[in-house]
C-alpha positions as CSV (number, residue, x, y, z in Angstrom):
1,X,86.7,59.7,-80.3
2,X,86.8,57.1,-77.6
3,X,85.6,57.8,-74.0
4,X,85.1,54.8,-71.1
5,X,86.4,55.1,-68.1
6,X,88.2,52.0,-67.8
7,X,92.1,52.4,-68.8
8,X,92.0,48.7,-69.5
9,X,89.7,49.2,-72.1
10,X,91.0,52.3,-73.7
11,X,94.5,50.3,-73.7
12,X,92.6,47.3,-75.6
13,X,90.4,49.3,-78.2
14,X,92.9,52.1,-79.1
15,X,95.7,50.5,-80.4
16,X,93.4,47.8,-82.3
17,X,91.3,51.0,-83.7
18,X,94.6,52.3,-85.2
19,X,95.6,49.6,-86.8
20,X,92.7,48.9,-88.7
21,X,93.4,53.0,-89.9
22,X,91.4,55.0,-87.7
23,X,92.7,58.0,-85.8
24,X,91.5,57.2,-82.1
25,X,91.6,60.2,-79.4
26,X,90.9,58.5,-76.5
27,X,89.6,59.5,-73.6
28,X,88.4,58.3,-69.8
29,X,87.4,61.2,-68.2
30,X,83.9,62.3,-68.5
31,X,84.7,66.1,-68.1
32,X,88.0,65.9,-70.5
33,X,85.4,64.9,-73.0
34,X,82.7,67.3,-72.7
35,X,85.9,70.1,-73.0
36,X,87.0,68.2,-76.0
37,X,84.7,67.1,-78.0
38,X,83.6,70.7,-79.5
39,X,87.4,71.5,-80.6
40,X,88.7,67.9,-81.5
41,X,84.9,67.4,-83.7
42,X,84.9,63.5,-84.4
43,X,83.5,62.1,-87.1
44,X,82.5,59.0,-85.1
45,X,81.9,58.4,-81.3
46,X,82.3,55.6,-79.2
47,X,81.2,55.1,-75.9
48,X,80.5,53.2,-72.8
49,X,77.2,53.4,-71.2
50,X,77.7,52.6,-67.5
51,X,80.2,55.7,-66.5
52,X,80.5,57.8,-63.4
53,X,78.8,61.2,-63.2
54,X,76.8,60.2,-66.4
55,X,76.2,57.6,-68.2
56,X,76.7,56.9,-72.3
57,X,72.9,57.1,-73.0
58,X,72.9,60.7,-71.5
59,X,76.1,61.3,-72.8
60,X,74.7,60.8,-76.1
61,X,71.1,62.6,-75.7
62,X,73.2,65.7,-74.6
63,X,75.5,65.3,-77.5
64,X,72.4,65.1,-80.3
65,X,71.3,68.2,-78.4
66,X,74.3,69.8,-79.5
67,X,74.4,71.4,-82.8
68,X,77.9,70.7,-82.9
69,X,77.6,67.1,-82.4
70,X,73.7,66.3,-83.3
71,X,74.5,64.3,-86.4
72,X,77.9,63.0,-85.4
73,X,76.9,58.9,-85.3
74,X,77.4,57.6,-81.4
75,X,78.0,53.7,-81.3
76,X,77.5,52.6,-77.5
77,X,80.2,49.8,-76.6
78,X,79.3,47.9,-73.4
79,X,79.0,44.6,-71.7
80,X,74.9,45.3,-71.1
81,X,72.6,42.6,-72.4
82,X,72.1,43.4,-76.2
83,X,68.2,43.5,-75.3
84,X,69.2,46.5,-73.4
85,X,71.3,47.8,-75.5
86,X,68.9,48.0,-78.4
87,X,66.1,49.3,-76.5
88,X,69.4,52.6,-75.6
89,X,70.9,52.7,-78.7
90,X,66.7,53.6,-80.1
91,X,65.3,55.7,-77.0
92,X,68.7,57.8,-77.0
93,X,69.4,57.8,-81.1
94,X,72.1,56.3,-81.3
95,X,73.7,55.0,-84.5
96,X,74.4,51.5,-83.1
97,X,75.8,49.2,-80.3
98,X,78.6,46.4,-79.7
99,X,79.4,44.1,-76.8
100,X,82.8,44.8,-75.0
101,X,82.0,40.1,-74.8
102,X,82.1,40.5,-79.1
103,X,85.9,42.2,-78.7
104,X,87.9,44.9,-80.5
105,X,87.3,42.8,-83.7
106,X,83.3,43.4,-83.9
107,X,83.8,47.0,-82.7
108,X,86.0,47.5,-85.9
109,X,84.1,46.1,-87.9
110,X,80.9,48.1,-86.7
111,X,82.8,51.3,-87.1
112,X,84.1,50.3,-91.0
113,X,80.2,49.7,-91.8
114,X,79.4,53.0,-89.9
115,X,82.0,54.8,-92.0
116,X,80.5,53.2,-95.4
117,X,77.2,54.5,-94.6
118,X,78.1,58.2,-94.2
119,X,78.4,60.5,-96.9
120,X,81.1,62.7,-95.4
């Protein structure tokens, strides 16, 4: 599952994400994803972290508060400095980070090592 709010990016990262063979759902409004997320149940989640109404740091503290969604692994994709970014990625528990600067490449690449990690 994919949420940023930019359409831009969603029309970047998608279509790169599915051809490297994952099934992306993605989405750019905040609310459309909190409705979502329970039914669709991802096995990975990406997000941005600067968003309107909240950001992807909350985002993903309320989603490991979930029991639906505690242990579903969260990468945070964003242009923030990677100093930043690490400091969010361990305050909030999230399962990593990429720069948007690193491109659709890195962020697939992120996600295959995610996926060899987890024991599904």
């Amino acid at each position: 599952m994919l949420l940023d709010d930019s359409e831009i990016t969603l029309q970047v990262l998608k279509p790169h994400l599915t051809a490297v063979g994952f099934d992306v759902h993605a989405l750019s409004s905040l609310r459309q994803f909190v409705n979502e997320v329970m039914d669709w149940k991802p096995h990975l989640i990406v997000t941005d972290l600067y968003m309107p109404g909240m950001s992807g740091a909350e985002l993903c503290s309320w989603l490991r508060a979930q029991i639906q969604t505690a242990k579903t692994p969260i990468i945070i994709c964003s242009s923030a400095a990677p100093k930043e970014l690490e400091r969010i990625v361990r305050e909030v528990g999230a399962d990593g980070f990429v720069s948007k600067d690193e491109g659709p490449e890195a962020l697939a690449r992120r996600l295959h090592e995610l996926c060899e990690e987890i024991v599904w």
